[in-house]
C-alpha positions as CSV (number, residue, x, y, z in Angstrom):
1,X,97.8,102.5,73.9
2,X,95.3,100.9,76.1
3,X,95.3,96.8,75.9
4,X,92.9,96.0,72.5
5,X,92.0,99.5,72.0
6,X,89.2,99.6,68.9
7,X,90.5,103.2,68.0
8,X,87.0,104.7,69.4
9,X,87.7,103.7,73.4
10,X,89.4,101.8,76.3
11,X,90.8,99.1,78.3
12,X,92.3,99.3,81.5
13,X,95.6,97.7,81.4
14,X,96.7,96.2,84.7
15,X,98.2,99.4,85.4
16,X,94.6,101.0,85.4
17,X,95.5,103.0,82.4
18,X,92.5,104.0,80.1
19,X,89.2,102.6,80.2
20,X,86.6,101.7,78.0
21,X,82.7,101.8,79.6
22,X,81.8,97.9,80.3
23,X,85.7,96.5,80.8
24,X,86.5,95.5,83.9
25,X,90.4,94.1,84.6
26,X,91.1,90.4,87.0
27,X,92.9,92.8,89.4
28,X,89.7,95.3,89.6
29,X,87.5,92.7,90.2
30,X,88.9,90.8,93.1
31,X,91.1,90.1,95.1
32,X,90.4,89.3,98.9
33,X,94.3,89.1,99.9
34,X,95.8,91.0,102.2
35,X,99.6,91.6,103.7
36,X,100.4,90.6,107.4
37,X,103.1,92.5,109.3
38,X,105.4,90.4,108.5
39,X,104.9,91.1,105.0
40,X,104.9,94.5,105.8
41,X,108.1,94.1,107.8
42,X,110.1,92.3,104.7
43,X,108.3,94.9,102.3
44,X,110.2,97.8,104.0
45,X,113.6,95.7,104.4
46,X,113.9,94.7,101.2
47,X,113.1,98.3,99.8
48,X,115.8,99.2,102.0
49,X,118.3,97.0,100.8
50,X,117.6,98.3,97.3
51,X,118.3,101.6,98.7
52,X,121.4,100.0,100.3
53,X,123.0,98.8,97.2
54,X,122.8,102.5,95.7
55,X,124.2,104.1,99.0
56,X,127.4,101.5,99.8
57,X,128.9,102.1,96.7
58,X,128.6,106.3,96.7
59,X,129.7,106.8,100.2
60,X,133.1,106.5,101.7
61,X,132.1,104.9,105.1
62,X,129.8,102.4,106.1
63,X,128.7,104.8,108.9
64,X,127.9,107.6,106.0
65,X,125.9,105.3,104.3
66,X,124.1,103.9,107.1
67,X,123.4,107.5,108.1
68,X,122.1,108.1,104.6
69,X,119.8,105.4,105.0
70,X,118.4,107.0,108.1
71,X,117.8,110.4,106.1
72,X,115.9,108.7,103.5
73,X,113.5,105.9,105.7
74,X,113.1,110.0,107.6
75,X,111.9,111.9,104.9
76,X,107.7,112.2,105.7
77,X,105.2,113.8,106.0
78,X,104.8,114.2,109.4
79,X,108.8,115.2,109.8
80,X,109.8,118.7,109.4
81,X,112.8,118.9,106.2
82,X,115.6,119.9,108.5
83,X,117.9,117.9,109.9
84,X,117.2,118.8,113.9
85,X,113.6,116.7,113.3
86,X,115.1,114.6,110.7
87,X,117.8,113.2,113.4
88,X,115.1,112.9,116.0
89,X,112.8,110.4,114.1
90,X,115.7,108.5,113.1
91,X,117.2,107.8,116.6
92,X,120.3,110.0,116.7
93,X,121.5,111.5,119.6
94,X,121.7,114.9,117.8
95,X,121.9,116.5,114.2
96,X,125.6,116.8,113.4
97,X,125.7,113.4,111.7
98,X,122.8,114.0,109.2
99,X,124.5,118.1,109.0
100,X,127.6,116.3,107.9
101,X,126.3,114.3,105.2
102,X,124.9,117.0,103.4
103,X,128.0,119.1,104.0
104,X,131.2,117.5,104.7
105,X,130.9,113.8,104.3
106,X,132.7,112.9,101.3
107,X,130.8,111.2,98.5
108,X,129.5,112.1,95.2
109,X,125.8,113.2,94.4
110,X,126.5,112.7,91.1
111,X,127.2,108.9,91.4
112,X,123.9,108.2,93.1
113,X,122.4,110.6,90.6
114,X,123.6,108.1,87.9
115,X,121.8,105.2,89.9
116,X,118.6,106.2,89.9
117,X,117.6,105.2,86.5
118,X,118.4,101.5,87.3
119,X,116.4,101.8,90.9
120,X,113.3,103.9,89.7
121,X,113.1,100.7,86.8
122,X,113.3,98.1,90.1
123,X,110.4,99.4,91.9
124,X,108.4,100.5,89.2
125,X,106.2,97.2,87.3
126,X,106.6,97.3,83.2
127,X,103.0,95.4,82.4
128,X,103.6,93.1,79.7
129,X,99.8,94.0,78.4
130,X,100.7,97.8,78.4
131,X,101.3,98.4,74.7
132,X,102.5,101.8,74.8
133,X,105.6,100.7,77.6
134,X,107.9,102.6,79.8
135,X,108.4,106.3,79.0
136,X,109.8,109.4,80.3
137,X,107.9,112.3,80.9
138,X,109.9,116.2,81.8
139,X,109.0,119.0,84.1
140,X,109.9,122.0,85.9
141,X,109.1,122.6,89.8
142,X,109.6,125.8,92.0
143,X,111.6,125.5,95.5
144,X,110.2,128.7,97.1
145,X,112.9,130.1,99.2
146,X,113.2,133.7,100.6
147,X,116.3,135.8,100.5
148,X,119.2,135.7,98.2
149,X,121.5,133.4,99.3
150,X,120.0,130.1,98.8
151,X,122.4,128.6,95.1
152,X,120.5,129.9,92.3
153,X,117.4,131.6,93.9
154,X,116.0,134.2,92.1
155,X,112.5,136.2,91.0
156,X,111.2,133.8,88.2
157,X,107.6,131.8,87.1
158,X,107.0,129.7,89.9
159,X,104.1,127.6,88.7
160,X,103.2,126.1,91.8
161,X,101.5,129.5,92.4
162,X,101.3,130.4,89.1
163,X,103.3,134.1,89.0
164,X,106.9,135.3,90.1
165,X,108.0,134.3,93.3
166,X,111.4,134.4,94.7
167,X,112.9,130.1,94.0
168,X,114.8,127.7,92.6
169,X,113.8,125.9,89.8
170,X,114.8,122.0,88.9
171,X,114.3,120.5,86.0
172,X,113.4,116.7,86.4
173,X,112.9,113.5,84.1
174,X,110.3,110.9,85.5
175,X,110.2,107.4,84.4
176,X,106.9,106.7,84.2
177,X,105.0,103.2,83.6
178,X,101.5,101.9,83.9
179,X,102.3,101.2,87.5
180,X,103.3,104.7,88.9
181,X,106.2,107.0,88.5
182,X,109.2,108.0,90.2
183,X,112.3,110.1,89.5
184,X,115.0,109.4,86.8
185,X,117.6,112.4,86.5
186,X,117.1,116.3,87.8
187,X,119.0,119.3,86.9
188,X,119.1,123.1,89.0
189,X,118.3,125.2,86.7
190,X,121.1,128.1,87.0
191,X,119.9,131.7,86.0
192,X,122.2,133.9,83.8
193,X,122.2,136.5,87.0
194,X,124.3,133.5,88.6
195,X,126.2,132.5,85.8
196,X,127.4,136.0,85.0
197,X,128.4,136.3,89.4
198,X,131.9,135.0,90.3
199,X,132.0,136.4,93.8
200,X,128.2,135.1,94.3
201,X,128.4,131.6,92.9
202,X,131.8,130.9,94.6
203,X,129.8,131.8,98.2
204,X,127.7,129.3,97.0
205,X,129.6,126.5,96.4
206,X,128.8,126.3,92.8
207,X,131.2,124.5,90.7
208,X,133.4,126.3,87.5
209,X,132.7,123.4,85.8
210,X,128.9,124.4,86.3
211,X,128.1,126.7,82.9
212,X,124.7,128.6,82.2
213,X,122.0,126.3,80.7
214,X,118.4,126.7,79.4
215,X,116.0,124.1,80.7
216,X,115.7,122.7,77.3
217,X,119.4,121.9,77.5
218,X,119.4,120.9,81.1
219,X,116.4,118.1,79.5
220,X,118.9,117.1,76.7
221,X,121.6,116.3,79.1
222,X,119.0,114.3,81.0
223,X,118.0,112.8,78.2
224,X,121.3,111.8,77.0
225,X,122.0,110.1,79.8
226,X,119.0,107.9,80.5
227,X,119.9,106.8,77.2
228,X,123.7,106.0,78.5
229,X,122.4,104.3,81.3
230,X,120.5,101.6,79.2
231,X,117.0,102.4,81.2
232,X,114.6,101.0,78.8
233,X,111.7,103.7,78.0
234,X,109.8,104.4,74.5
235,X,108.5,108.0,74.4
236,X,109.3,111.0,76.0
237,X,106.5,113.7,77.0
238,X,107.0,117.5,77.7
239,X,105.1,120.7,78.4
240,X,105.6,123.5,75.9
241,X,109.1,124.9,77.6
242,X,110.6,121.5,75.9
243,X,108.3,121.1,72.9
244,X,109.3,124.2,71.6
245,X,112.8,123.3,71.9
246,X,113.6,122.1,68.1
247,X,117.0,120.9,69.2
248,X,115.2,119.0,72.1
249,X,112.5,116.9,69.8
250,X,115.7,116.3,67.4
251,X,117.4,114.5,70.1
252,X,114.4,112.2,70.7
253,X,114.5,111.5,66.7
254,X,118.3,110.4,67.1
255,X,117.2,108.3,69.7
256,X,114.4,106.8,68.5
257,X,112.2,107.5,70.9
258,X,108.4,108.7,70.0
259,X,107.6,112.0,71.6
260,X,104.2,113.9,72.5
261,X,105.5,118.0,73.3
262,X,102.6,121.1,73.9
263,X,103.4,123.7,71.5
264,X,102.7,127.5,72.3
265,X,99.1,128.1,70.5
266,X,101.2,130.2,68.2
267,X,104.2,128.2,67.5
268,X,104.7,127.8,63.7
269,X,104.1,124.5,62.4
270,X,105.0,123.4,57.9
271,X,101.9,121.5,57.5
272,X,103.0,120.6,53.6
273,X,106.6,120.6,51.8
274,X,107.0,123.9,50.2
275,X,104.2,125.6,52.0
276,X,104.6,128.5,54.4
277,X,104.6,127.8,58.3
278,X,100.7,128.4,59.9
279,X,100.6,129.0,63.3
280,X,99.1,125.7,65.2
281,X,95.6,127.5,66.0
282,X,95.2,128.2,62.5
283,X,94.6,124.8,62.2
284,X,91.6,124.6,64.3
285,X,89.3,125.6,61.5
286,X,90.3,122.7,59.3
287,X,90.5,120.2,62.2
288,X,88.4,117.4,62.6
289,X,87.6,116.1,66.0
290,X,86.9,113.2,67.0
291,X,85.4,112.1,70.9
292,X,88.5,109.9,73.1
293,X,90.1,109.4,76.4
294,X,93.5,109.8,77.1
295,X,93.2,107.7,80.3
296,X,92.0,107.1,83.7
297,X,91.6,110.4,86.2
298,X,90.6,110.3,89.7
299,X,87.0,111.1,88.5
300,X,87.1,108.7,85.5
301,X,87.8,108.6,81.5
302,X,89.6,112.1,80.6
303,X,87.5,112.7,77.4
304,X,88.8,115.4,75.1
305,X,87.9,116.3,70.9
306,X,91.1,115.2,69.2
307,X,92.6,115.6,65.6
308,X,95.6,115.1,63.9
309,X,97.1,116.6,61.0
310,X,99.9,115.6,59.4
311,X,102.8,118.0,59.3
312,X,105.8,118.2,56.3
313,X,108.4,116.0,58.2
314,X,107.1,112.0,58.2
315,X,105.9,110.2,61.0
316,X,105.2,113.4,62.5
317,X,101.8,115.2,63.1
318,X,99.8,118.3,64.9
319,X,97.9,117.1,67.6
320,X,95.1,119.3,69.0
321,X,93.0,118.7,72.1
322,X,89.8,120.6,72.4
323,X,88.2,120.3,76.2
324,X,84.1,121.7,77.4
325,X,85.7,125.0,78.2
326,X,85.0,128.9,77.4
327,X,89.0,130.4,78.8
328,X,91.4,128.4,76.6
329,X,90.4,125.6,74.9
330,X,92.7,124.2,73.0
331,X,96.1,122.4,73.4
332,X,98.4,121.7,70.8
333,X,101.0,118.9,70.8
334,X,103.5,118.1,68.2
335,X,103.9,114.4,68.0
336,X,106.5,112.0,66.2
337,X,106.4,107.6,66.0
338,X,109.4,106.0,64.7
339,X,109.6,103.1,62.8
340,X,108.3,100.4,64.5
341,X,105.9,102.3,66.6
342,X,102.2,103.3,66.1
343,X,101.9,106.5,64.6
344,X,98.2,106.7,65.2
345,X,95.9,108.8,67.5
346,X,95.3,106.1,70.1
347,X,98.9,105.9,70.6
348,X,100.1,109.9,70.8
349,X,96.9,110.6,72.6
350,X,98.0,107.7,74.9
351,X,101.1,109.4,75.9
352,X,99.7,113.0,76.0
353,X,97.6,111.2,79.0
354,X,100.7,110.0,80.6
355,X,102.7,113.5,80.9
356,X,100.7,114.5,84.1
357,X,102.5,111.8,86.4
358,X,105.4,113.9,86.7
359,X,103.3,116.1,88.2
360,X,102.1,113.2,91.0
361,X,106.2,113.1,91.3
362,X,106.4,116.6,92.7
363,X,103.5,116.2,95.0
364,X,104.9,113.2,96.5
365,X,108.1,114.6,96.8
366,X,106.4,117.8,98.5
367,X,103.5,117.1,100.5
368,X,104.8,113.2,101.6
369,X,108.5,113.9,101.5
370,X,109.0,117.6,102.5
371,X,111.5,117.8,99.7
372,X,111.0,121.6,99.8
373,X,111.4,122.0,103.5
374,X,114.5,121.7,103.7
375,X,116.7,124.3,105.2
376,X,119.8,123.6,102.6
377,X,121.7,126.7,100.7
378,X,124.5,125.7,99.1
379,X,124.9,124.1,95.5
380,X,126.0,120.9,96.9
381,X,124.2,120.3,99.9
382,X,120.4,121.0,98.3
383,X,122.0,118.8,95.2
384,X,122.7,115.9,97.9
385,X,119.1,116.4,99.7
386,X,117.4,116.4,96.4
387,X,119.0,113.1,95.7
388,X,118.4,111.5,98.8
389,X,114.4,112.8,98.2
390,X,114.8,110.9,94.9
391,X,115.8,107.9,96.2
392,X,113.4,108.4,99.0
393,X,110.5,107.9,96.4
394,X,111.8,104.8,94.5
395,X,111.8,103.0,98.1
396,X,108.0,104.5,98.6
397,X,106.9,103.4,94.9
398,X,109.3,100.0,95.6
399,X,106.9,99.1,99.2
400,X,103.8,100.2,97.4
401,X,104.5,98.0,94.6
402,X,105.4,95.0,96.6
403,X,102.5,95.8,99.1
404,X,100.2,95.4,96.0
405,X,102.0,92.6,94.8
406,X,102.6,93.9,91.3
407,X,106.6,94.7,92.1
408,X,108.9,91.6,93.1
409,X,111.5,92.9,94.9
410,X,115.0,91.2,95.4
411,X,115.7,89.2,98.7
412,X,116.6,91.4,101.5
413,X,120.2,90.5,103.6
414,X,119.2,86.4,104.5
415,X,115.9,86.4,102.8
416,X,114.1,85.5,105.5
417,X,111.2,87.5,106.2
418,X,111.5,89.7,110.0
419,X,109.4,87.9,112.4
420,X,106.5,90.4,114.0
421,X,106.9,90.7,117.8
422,X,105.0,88.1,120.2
423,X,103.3,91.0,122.5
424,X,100.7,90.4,124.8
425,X,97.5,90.0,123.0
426,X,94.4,93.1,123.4
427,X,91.4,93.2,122.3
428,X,92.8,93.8,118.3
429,X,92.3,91.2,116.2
430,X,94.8,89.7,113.6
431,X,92.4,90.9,110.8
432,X,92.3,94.2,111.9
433,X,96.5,94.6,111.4
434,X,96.3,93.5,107.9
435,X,96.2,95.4,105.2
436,X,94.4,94.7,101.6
437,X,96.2,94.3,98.5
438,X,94.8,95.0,94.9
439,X,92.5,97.8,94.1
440,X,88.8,98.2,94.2
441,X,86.7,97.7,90.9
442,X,85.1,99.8,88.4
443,X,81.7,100.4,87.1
444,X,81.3,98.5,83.9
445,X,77.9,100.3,82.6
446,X,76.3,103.3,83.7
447,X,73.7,103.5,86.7
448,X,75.5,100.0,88.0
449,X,75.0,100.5,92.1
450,X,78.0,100.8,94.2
451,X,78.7,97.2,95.9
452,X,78.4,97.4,99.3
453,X,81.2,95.7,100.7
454,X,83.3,97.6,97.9
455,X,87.2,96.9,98.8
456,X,89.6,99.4,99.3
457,X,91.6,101.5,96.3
458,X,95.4,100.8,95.1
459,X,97.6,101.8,97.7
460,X,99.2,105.5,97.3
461,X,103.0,106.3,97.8
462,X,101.9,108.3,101.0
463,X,99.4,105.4,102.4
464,X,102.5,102.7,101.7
465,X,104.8,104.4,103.6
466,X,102.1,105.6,106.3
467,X,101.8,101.5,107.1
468,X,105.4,101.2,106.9
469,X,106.3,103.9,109.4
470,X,103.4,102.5,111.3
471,X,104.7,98.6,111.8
472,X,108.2,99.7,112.3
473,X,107.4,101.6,115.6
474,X,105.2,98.3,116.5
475,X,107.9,96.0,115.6
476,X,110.2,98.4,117.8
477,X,107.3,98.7,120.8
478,X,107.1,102.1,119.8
479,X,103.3,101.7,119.2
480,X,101.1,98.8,120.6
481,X,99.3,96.8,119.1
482,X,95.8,98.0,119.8
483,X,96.6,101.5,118.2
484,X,98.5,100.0,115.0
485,X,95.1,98.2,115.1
486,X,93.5,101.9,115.0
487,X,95.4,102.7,112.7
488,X,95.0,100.5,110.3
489,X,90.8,100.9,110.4
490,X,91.6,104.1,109.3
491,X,93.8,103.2,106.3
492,X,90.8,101.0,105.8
493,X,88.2,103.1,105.9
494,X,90.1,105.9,104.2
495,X,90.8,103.5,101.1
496,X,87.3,102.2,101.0
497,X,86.1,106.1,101.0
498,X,88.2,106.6,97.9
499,X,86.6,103.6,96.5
500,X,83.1,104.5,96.8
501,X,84.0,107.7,95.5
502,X,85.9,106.6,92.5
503,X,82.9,104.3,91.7
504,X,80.4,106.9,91.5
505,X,82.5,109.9,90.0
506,X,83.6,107.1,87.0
507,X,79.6,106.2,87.0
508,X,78.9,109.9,86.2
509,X,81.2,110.4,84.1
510,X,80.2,107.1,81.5
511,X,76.1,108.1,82.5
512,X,77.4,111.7,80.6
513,X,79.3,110.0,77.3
514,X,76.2,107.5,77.2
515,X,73.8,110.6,76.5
């Protein structure tokens, strides 16, 4: 729920969540403060040491764990996912050390695994003013592979392209708050074609102990033990391979958590106590709609018809969106509040909004991490490089959040900030290596003009670790000063781009409610 929602519209929370045409937040409208490199500097160190204090406990040597370190501060972008370019950027003098700890080193996956719910809730901000708190939202992604090797690659629905491709699927949980998102649990899903293979699984390296497991199930065990683990989060949101799952939504009942699931359109729903079940677009007829955003978008308000109907079990309801569309209109949720929460549209319809982060989880972990480059086949070494990818992401969501000054991270090994380096001074300025905090603001009516001297946009995962990379290699003399300089323009101007076009796409959008 959106900070002193009216039931008809929005406020944007500090975490830019849902807004309401004419509310502008403090941190929209301001702020003129920027981060130095040393700020940068003691940004990235203390995210390491966060990352630190997960590895040095897993890994049986000091050198393992400092060479885990090294995969994770490697994982970009601009890296191939193998370990040949993954030991280059880190400084080794070749790639059996970074080999060895995805296959030989001994430590346990499964430790750090347990870990990440207590990191993910470090880096990510819970705002106090965010009424609908931290949640946990569940997804599949697809690890195209070719061949047959690879642990538990097979033909199945890929829907990063939308039809059968030859992968491996994951199932992950992402804690998501009104800050940003990162990952919680994750679970290969293993198909019954594996299960059912002795001779194949054991070439593999897949454990006995490992047993077939639908992706509902694999989500309960998640589930389970984000519960166990004493993360706090207050709903859970799913696509319709969970929400169909009654056993799944009954687990969320037991632990009191609110949920918000898509339903197939003809999943059977008992509207009233001794009534026969109607399929959930048989409702449509009957439904009234009324006009709300779910949140912010990239291009503004996401306006939807919603209605809610009241189904036989209490607390719990039919939700249906409608959307401007001819192919496929409609989207049905079923939805349940415990005691204590909300059990009112602005609420569910808040957390429907919040499901789509955990796709913004898969595209940093692809496209800024090259999770799904990697060139790892057996059970336990793509388990330990998914891992590492995980952890990868709470240090990019940590410097991001600290960047922006909305994350306070603990002190790094003798608190004292690193010093930048007293080079010989060009023609680059000191303004021109800093880098703006805060985000840039919002139109607050319709037709209001774009300012001029508009400040840059929030800083991204990918942009945070972009200046991060980027004042490391100065700090090191990799880079000099009047290219980090260049550089950093470019963040500039690239942020500032964003902005304007934030600005004018969220302008549309209100001038189009306003008529």
């Amino acid at each position: 729920m959106g900070c002193g929602s009216d039931g008809r519209g929005w406020r944007v929370t500090r975490g830019g969540r849902g807004v309401f045409p004419g509310c502008v937040t403090k941190q929209q409208t301001a702020t003129a403060a920027v981060a130095s490199i040393e700020d940068v500097l003691d940004c990235t160190a203390r995210a390491d040491a966060l990352v630190s204090g997960v590895l040095d406990p897993v890994m049986a040597q000091r050198r393992a764990a400092g060479t885990a370190l090294d995969y994770v501060r490697a994982l970009s972008r601009q890296v191939a996912g193998n370990c040949w370019s993954m030991s280059e950027k880190a400084g080794h003098e070749g790639p059996h050390r970074m080999q060895a700890l995805l296959r030989s080193y001994k430590w346990s996956w499964e430790k750090a695994r347990a870990a990440l719910p207590a990191l993910a809730a470090a880096c990510l901000a819970d705002d106090p003013d965010d009424l609908i708190g931290p949640g946990v939202a569940f997804d599949e992604t697809a690890d195209l592979k070719k061949g047959s090797s690879t642990a538990c690659v097979s033909p199945q629905h890929a829907g990063v392209t939308g039809k059968v491709e030859n992968c491996v699927t994951w199932v992950f949980a992402a804690l998501v708050t009104a800050s940003g998102q990162a990952w919680a649990d994750f679970g290969m899903y293993m198909p019954d074609c594996w299960a059912k293979d002795p001779g194949r699984r054991r070439k593999a390296g897949i454990p006995d102990s490992v047993t077939f497991a639908t992706k509902p199930e694999l989500a309960i065990e998640q589930l389970k033990r984000l519960a166990a683990s004493g993360l706090r989060f207050c709903w859970v949101a799913a696509d319709e391979v969970y929400g169909r799952s009654g056993l799944f939504r009954e687990t969320c009942r037991e632990l009191a958590l609110s949920y918000v699931m898509i339903i197939p359109c003809d999943y059977r729903v008992t509207i009233a106590a001794g009534t026969s079940p109607v399929r959930a677009n048989g409702m449509v007829n009957d439904a009234v709609f009324e006009r709300r955003s779910c949140g912010n978008g990239t291009k503004g308000p996401r306006y939807a018809g919603w209605a809610m109907i009241a189904t036989a079990r209490p607390r719990e309801f039919l939700l249906i969106r409608r959307l401007d569309r001819e192919k496929n209109p409609y989207t049905f949720y079923l939805c349940w509040a415990p005691e204590g929460r909300p059990a009112t549209m602005t609420y569910l319809i808040t957390i429907a909004g919040r499901r789509w982060p955990a796709e913004t989880t898969f595209k940093t972990a692809k496209d800024t991490l090259s999770w799904d480059q990697s060139q790892v086949r057996t059970w336990q070494a793509m388990n330990r490089h998914t891992v590492l990818t995980a952890l990868a992401q709470a240090r990019a969501a940590a410097i991001r959040g600290a960047l922006a000054g909305t994350v306070t991270l603990p002190g790094s090994p003798g608190d004292s900030p690193p010093a930048a380096p007293d080079r010989h001074r060009d023609d680059a300025a000191d303004a021109d290596l800093d880098v703006p905090r805060g985000d840039a603001p919002l139109p607050a009516y319709a037709g209001q003009p774009c300012p001029a001297g508009i400040p840059p946009v929030r800083l991204s995962d990918a942009e945070s670790l972009r200046i991060s990379s980027d004042t490391a290699d100065y700090a090191a003399g990799l880079l000099s000063r009047a290219r980090l300089a260049f550089r950093r323009r470019w963040s500039r101007w690239r942020r500032r781009h964003q902005a304007r076009a934030r600005w004018h796409h969220y302008s549309s959008r209100i001038q189009a409610m306003a008529t």
